[in-house]
Structures are given as C-alpha cells and as structure tokens.
KOLDRENLUM-921350 format. One record per residue: x, y, z of N, C-alpha, C in turn; residue in three letters. Coordinates in steps of 0.05 Angstrom, whole numbers, plus 5000, padded with zeros to 4 digits. Layout:
<sites>
XYZXYZXYZALA
...
</sites>
This chain:
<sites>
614443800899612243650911610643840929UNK
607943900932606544010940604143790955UNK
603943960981601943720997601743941022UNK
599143781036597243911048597643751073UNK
598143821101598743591115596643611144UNK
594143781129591743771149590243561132UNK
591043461112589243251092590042881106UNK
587742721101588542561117591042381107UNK
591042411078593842251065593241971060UNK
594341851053595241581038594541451064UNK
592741151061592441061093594240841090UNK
594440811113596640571128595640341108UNK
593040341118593039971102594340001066UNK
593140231062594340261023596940041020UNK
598740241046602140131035602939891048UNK
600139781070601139561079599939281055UNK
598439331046597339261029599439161006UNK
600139330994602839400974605139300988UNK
605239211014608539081022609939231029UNK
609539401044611839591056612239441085UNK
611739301096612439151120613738941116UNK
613838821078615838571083616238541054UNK
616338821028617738801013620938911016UNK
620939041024623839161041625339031039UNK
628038991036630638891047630838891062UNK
632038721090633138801124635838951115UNK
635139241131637339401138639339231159UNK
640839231144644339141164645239361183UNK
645239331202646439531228649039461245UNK
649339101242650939041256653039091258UNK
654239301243657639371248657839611249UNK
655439771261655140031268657040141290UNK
659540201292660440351316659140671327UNK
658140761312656641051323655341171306UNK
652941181316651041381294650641671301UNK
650741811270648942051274647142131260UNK
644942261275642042221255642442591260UNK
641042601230641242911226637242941221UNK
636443201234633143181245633143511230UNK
631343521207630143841201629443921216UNK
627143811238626043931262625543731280UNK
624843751303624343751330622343511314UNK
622343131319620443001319620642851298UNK
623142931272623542741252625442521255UNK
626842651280627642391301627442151298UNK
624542201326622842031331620841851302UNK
620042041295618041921271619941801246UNK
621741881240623041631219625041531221UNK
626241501249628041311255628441241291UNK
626541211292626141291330627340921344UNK
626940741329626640461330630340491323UNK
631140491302633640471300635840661323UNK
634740971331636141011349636240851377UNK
633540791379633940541409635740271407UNK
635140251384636639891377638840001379UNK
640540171373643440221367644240301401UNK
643340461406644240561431643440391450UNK
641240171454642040001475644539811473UNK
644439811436647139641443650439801452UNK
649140021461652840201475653640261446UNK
652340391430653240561404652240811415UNK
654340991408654841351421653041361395UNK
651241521409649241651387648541991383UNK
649942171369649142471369647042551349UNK
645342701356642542841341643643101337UNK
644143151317643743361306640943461293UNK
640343721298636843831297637644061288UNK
636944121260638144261240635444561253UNK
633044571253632044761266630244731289UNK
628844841307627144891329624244801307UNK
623544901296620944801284619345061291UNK
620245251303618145551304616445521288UNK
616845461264614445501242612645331235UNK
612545171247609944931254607144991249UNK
606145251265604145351262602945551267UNK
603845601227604345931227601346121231UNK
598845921239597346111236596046131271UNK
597846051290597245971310597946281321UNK
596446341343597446581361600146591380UNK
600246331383602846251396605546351385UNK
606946521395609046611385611946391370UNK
612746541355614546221346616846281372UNK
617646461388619246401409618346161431UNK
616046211436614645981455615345791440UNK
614345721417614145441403616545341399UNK
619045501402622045431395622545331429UNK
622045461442622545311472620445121480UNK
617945101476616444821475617544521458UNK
618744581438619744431414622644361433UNK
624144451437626444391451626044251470UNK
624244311490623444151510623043921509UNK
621043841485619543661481621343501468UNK
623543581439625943401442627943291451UNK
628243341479630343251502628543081510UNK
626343081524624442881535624042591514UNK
623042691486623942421457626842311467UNK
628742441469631142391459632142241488UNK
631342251508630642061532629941821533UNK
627941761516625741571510627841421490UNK
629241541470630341351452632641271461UNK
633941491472637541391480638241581491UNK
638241571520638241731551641541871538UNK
642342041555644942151546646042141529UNK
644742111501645942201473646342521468UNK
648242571454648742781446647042971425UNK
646543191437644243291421645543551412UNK
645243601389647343891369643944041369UNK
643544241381641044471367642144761356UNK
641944691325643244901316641645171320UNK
639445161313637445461312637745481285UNK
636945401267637645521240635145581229UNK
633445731218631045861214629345591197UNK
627045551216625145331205624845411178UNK
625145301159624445391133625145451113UNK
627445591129630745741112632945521112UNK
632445291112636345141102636345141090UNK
634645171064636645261034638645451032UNK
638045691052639945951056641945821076UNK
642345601086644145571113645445331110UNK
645945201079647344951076650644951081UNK
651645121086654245181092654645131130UNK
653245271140652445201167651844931170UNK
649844801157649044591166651144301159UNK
652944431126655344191116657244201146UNK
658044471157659544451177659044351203UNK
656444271214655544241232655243901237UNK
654343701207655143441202657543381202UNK
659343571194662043441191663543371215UNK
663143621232663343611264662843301275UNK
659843331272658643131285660442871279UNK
660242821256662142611248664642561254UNK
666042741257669142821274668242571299UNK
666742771322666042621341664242371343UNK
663442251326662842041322664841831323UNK
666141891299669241651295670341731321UNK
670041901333672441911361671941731389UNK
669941771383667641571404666641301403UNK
667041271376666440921369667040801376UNK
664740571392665340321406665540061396UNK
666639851400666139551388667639531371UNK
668039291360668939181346670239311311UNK
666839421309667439571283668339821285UNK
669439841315670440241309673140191301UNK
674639941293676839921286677239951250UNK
675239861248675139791219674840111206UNK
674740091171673740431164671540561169UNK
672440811165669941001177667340941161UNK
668140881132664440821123663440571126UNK
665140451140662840181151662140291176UNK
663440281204663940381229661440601228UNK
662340931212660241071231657341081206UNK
655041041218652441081209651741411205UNK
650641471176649441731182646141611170UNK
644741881186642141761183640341991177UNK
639642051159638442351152635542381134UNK
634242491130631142551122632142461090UNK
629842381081629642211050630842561035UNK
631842511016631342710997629142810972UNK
627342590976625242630964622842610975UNK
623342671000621042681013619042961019UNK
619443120992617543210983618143501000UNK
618343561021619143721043620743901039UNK
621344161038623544251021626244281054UNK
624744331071628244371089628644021097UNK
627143881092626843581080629543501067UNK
628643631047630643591016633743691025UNK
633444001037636544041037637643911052UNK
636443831082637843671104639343431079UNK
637543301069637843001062640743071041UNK
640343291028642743351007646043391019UNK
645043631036646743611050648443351062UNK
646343231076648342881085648842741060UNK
647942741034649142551028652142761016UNK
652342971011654443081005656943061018UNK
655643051051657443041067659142701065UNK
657242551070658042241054659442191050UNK
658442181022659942210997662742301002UNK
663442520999666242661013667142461040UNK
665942361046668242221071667641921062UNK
666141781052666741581054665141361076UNK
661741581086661241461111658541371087UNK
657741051111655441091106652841231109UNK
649341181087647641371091645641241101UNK
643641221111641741211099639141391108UNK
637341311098635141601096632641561105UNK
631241721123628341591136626341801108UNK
624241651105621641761087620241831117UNK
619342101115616642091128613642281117UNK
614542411104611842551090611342391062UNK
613342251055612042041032610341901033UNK
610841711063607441621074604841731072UNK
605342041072603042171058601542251040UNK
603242341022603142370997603742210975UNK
604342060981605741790954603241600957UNK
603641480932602241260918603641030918UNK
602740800941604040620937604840440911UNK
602940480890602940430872604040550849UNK
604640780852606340940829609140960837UNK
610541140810613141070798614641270823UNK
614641490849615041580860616841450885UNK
615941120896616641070923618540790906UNK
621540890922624040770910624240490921UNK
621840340910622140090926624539940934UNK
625639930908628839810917630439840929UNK
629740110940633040230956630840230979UNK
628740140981627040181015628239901032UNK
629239941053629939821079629439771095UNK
628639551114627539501136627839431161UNK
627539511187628639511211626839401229UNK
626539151231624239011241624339031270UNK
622339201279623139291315622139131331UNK
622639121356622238891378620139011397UNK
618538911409616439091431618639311439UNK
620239231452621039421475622239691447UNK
623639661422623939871401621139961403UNK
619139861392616739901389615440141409UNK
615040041430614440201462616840511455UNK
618840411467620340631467619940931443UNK
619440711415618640991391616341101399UNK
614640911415611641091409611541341432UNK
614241261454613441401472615341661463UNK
617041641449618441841440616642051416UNK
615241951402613542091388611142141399UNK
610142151426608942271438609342451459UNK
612142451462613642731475613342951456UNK
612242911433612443161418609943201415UNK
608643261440605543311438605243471417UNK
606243811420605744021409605243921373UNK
606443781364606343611343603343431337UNK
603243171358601343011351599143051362UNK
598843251374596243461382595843741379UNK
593943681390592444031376594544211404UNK
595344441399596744681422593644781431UNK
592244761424588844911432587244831423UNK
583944921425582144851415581945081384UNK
584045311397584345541374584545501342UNK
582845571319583645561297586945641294UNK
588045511276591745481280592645351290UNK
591545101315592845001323592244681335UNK
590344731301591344421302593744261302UNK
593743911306595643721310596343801272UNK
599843821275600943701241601043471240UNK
601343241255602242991250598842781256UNK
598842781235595342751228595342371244UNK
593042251247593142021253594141751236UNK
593741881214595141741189597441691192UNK
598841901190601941891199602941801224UNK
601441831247601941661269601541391270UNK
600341301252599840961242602040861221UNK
603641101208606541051194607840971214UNK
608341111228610541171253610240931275UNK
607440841277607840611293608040331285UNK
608440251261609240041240611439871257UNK
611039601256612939391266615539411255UNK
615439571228617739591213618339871211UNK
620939931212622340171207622840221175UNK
622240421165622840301137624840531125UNK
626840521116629840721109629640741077UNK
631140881070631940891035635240821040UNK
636140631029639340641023639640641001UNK
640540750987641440820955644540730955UNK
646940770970648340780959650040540982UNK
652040360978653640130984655240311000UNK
655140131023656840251056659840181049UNK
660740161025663340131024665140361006UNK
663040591000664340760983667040890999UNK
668340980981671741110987671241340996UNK
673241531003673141810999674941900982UNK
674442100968674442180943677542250952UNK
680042330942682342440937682842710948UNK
681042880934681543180951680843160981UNK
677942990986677942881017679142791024UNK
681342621021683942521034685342641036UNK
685442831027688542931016688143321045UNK
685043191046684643471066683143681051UNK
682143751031682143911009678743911016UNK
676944110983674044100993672243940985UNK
674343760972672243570970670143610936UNK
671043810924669843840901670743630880UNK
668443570862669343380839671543450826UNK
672043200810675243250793674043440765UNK
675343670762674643850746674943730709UNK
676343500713677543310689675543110684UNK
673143040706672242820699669742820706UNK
668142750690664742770676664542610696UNK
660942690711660142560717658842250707UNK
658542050716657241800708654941760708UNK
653641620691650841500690649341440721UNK
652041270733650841150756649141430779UNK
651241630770651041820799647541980789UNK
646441890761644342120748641841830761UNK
643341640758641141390769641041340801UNK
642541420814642041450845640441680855UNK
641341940837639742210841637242210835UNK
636142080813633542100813630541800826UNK
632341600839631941400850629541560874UNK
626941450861624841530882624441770885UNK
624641990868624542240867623142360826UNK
621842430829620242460803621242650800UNK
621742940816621343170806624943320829UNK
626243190828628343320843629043500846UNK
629243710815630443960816627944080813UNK
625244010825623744220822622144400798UNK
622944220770622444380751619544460753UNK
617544270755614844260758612944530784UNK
614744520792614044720827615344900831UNK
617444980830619245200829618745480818UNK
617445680822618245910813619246010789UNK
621845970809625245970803624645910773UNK
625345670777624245410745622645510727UNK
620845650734618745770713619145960694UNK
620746210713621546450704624946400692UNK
626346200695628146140683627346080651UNK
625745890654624945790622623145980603UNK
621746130622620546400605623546580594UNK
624846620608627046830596628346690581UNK
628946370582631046260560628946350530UNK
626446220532623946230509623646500497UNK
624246650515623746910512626747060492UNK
628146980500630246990489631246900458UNK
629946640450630446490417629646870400UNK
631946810381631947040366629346980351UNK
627846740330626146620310623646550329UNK
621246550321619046490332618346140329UNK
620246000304619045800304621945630287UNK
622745430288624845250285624644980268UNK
625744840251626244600238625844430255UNK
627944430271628244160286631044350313UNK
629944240335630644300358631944020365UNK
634644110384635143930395635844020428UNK
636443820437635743890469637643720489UNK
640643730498642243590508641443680539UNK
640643340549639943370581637443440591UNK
635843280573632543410571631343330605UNK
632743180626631543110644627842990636UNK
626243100652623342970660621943110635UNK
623843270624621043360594620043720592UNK
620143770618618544090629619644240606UNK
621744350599623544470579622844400551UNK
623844040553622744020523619744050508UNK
617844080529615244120523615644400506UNK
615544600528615444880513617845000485UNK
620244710482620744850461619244670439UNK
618544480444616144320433614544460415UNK
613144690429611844920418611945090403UNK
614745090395616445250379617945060357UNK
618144870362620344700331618044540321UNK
618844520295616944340281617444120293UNK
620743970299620943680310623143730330UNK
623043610348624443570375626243350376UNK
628243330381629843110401630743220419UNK
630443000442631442990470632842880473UNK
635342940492637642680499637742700531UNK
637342480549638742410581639842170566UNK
640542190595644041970601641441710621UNK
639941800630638741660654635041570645UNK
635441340649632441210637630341280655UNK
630141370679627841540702627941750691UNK
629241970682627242170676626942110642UNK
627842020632627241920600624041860600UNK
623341610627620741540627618741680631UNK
619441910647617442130655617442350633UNK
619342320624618342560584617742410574UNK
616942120573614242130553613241990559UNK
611341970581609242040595608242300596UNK
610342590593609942850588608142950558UNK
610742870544611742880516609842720496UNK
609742440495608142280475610442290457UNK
609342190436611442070409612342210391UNK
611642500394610642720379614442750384UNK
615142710401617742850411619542530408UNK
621742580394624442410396625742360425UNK
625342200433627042180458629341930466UNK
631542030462633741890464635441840489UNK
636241540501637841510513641141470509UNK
643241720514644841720499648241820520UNK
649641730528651341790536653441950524UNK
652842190521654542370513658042550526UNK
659042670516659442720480660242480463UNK
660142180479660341980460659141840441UNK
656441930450653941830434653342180433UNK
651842180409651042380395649142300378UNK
646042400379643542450360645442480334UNK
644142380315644942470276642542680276UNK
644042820252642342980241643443330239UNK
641643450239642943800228639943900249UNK
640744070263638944210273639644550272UNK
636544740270637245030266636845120299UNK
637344930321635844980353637544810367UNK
640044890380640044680393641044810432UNK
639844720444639544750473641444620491UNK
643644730509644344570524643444780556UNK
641644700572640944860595640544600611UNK
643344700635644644550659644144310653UNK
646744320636647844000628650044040627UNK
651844150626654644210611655944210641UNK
656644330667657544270677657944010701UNK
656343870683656943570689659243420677UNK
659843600655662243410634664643550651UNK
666743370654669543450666670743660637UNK
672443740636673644000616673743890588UNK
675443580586675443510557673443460543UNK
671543330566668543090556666743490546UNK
667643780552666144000552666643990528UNK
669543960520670344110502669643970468UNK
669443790480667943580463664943590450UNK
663343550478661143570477660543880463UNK
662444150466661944320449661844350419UNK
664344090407665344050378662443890368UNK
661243710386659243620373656943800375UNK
656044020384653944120382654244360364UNK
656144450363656844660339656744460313UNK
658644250313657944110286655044010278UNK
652544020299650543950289648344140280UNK
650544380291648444610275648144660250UNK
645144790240645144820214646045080207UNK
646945280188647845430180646545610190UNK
644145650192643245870208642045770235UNK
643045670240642645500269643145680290UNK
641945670319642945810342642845580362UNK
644445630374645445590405644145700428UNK
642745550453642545640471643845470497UNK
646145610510646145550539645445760569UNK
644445620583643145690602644545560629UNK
646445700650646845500674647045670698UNK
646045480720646845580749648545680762UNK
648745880776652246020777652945940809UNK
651145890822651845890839653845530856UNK
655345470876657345280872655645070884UNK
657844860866655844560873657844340873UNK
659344420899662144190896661443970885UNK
658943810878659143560865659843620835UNK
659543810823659043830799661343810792UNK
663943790761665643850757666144110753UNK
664244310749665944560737663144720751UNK
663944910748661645140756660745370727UNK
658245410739657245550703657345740706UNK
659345930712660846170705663646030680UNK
664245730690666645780668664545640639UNK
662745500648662145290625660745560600UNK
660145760613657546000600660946070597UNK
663046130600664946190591666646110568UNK
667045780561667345670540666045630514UNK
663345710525661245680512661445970487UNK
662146210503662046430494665046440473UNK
667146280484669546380471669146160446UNK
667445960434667745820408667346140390UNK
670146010365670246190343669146230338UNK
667446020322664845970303662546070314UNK
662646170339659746260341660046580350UNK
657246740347657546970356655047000382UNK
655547180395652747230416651047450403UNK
648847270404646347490395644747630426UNK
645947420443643047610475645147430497UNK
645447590509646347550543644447660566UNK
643847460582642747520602644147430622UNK
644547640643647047580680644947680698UNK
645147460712643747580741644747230766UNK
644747430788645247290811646147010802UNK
644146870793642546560799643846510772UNK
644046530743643746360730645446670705UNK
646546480684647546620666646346450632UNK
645746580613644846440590645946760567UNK
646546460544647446620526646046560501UNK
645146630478644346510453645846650431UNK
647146350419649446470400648846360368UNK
649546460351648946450317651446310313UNK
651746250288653946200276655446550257UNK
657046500248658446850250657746880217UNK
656247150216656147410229653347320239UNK
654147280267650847390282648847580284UNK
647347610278645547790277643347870289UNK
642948120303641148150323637648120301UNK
636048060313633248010310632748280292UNK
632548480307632148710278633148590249UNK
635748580247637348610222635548370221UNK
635748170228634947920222631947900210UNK
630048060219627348130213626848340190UNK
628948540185628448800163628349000170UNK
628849070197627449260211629449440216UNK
632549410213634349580202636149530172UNK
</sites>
C-alpha cells in the first residue's frame, strides 16, 4: 500500500456515510483483567485506541504501552534533528499516556522508526514480557479465569497499509496466537486511504467501542499532547503537521472502531504449553481458515504489488524457465494473480489454484477469463489435466511433511513429458509456517524423476527449475551444443 499522508484522504463524512459509526459490532471488554496495547510510534496510542485505554483503566484494569519506536523519523525533511524529535516524541507520550490512564506502564523500546522489519525478534520478546506482566497484575473477576479471555492485547491493524504498521500488528498476532491471548487491532491510516466502498475495509471483523463524553474528552486531549504530530514543528518547509485534519476527525469519532478477526477463546498451541517456540506442527498443513483470516481486509498482504523484493524475485524465477513459451502452465498457490499474470505471458493456457476465495477474487479482477482459476484444497483436490509448466512459488511450506510429500506425487504426475518444474521459496524462518524453505527446496530437489536444470541461492529466497530425467541444459536443448 502506498499513500501520501500530506494528501487530505478519504473524508470523515465518506465512512460515516457508509456506517462506520453503527455498522460495527459492539466490541466486548467486559472480562478484560489487563490490557496491553502495543504503539509503532509515539501517538498510535492515542489515535486508535485512546477511548478504550481510558474505559479500561478507569475501571482499575493495569494497563502497559508498549511503544515499539520514538518516531525520529516523522519528519524526515525537517531540520530538526531526529535526536530532538526522539525526546520531544517521548515527552509528548508520557503527557498522552496521563490523559488516558495516569500511572500505566509504559515499555519505550528505541527500536529504529522504520526498521521493525529488521527488529521482530526484539519486538516478539518485548510483547511477550509485557504479557508475563500483565497476567501477573490482573485485577477482577476475570483475572481468575484463562489468560485469553482475562488479558487484552491491542495492536495496529495489519493492513493498515503502514509498513512498521504491518510488522507491529504481525508480530501481536504471532505472539497471540502462541499463547492463547486475545487480539484486537486499531485501523488508523485506513481512514485515509481506503474506500469505504471497496473490497479493502474488513467490515466484518470491524468493532465498535461506543465512548462516553468523559472517553471522548480524555482521547482528544491525549491526541493533542502529541502536538509535534497534529501540528506543524514550524512555519519551515518539513515541518508540516502528519496527522492531517481528516484524520483528526477519524480520531475524534463517538465510536472507537477495532478489527477482531479472531474468537477470544483460542488455545495455546502444544509446543506453547509445553514451554517450547511455539512453531507450527511440522506434520500438519496449514487450514483454509488460517489463509481466510490472513487476508481478511488486506488486498495486498505480502506485498506482491509494491515490493521490490517481489518484483526482482519474479523477474529471476521468469528469467529462469529454460523454453520461451509453454502449452499450458499450471500454478499451485496463485494468491491475488501478480505471478500468474506474467506467466500468463508465456503459456498458451493457464491454471491457477488458492485454497482461499479473497485472493481468488482479486486474480480475476487481475486476470479476466483468459486465465483458469480454481478454488481447490490441495494435495486433495488437484486441477486434471497434463501440463509442460508447472509452478509451485511459496506454497509448499504450508503443507505439513506428508500433505508435501503428496502434494509433490501430484505435481510430478501432472507433468507432461517434457514438462518442467519450478519452485521458488523464502528461506528465511516463519514459526507459523510448518516447514521452512531450505527443507521444502530440499525435497523438491531429491524427487528421482526429476533433474535440475538452474539453481539460484541467495540470502532471501532459494528456486530451482527441474525437467523430468535426462535434463537438459537450454543449449543442448536449443542445438547449440
């Protein structure tokens, strides 16, 4: 997601218009023994959950803020040094954090505005903490009961477009998830950028926290402790206000409005019980459900569309096909389409397979009819047919070891005799995943029946493209030896 946040954005009336003040569900709080709200910077606090930290903490719920960075980088074209702005920003969130809930506990990690993608290890350890001391501290009634009813976590949307946005929000639900706490999630740059009207804002999982004057009063005065924010630092070019008036008309809404995606009664997983890290069961495929919570209000999650990364990945897989042009391609785990487009370009006919009807809908809206696109739960459901192309890039270590080994028998069997194979996956670790793609690019390589025609290793990602045997490099294959 890409957005401009000196632009005035999506106005208030649009989404009030559209029912964001009373299509919502009422968010349930009442059996909250202790919350912790996790903040990318200095003011996401205040602005997407400022009303729920007052309601909670007047009722004698221990409340800790964790503030994943200082916000130095606010405004990078400002003369103001980001040291100043890291001690203005601090300031200014003890004074908020006053206004919402006087002697709450406040965690300021320092972790580089900009950089938590590099610091998700820091920041998993820093929630987990928090949470430690949360359940230790829980008051009332419900601090008796389990920890994922009892303690509240409260953390930035994950699709809220923002990228240290995104990791915060990943991060909490990872952390979650693994224990068994509840989530839920404040939007605040979606207000901006989203269309109340389009397929982007997760209406169903949006929540509502209908605040009282005195919630009301209290948020506004908390999001105006963050001057340096909702005003200009000078009259100086650079330093204008980021939190435009638009967004201050989000923020002062009678209603609080949350994402909950997932039921405050989930378990903790086995290796989390048991003390362990909490990684998936290496035996067992992920589910449909978990590909339909992930992409819930999020169009573009992994970034294929915006990413770099994403770009120059799919140039080197493309770059890679031994043949300039293909029968029929097939494509396991086509997600939103980006991939299947460009091999699109290359096969005479395409099929696509997800597990999950949100990005199914967005490849063809991409795609058109031109392209096969199947909803198919695999390796149990399997496309018919013989293909000389068939693709599996970061799909495979979603299947637990058997559902791999499987899902391998069926894609070798659907090759055509001179058929090739391409897999492509992420190397780096992703405790939700079942397996990691050092072993899956590993299984992939040891089938008999196939040979490797091209290996590419680096840091980030491993891809192989394999023939059926005797493989043959592109020369031989062309005439050219």
């Amino acid at each position: 997601m890409s957005f401009d946040h000196r632009e005035p954005g999506t106005s208030e009336d649009d989404w009030v218009r559209a029912g964001v003040l009373d299509r919502p569900r009422d968010l349930d709080v009442d059996d909250v023994a202790a919350l912790v709200v996790l903040a990318a910077h200095p003011d996401d606090e205040s602005l997407g959950a400022g009303g729920l930290v007052h309601r909670l903490a007047a009722r004698g719920v221990p409340v800790t803020l964790v503030v994943a960075t200082d916000g130095e980088g606010s405004h990078p074209g400002s003369t103001t040094s980001p040291a100043e702005l890291r001690a203005t920003r601090r300031r200014e969130l003890l004074e908020a954090v006053d206004a919402l809930a006087e002697g709450s506990r406040v965690l300021l990690l320092g972790l580089p505005d900009g950089g938590l993608r590099e610091r998700r290890d820091a920041l998993r350890t820093a929630v987990g903490a928090a949470l430690d001391v949360a359940r230790a501290t829980a008051t009332g009634p419900a601090s008796t009961g389990p920890e994922g009813r009892s303690t509240l976590l409260c953390a930035p949307w994950r699709g809220d477009g923002h990228r240290d946005h995104r990791i915060a929000g990943e991060v909490a639900a990872e952390v979650a998830a693994r224990r068994g706490v509840r989530l839920v999630e404040y939007p605040l740059w979606l207000w901006h950028w989203g269309d109340p009207t389009g397929p982007d804002v997760p209406w169903d999982a949006l929540r509502g926290l209908r605040l009282t004057d005195a919630e009301t009063a209290a948020k506004a005065k908390a999001v105006a402790a963050h001057a340096s924010q909702v005003g200009p630092l000078s009259p100086r070019p650079g330093d204008e206000a980021v939190v435009g008036p638009e967004m201050l008309r989000h923020a002062a809404r009678p209603v609080e409005v949350l994402v909950e995606t997932d039921g405050p009664d989930r378990e903790a997983g086995p290796s989390e019980a048991a003390g362990g890290s909490g990684r998936a069961d290496a035996d067992r495929s992920l589910a449909r459900d978990f590909f339909d919570r992930f992409y819930t209000g999020r169009a573009d999650p992994w970034g294929f569309e915006s990413r770099w990364y994403e770009e120059r990945k799919r140039a080197v897989l493309l770059a890679s096909l031994p043949r300039p042009r293909f029968r029929a391609a097939l494509e396991i785990g086509c997600s939103t389409g980006v991939l299947t487009a460009e091999v699109a370009s290359r096969a005479d006919r395409v099929v696509g397979v997800d597990v999950a009807d949100a990005p199914l809908a967005a490849a063809r809206r991409r795609l058109g009819p031109e392209v096969e696109l199947l909803r198919l739960d695999t390796p149990d459901e399997w496309p018919e047919g013989e293909f000389d192309l068939v693709v599996l890039s970061e799909v495979l270590y979603y299947y637990g070891r058997e559902d791999l080994d499987r899902a391998l028998d069926r894609a070798v069997g659907s090759l055509a005799d001179d058929g090739v194979l391409v897999a492509c996956h992420w190397r780096h670790d992703v405790p939700e995943y079942p397996l990691a793609g050092d072993e899956v690019q590993a299984r992939v390589v040891a089938r008999p029946e196939l040979g490797v025609v091209a290996h590419h290793e680096e840091e980030d990602f491993l891809l192989d493209v394999l023939a059926r045997r005797p493989a043959r490099s592109v020369a031989r294959e062309t005439g050219l030896v």
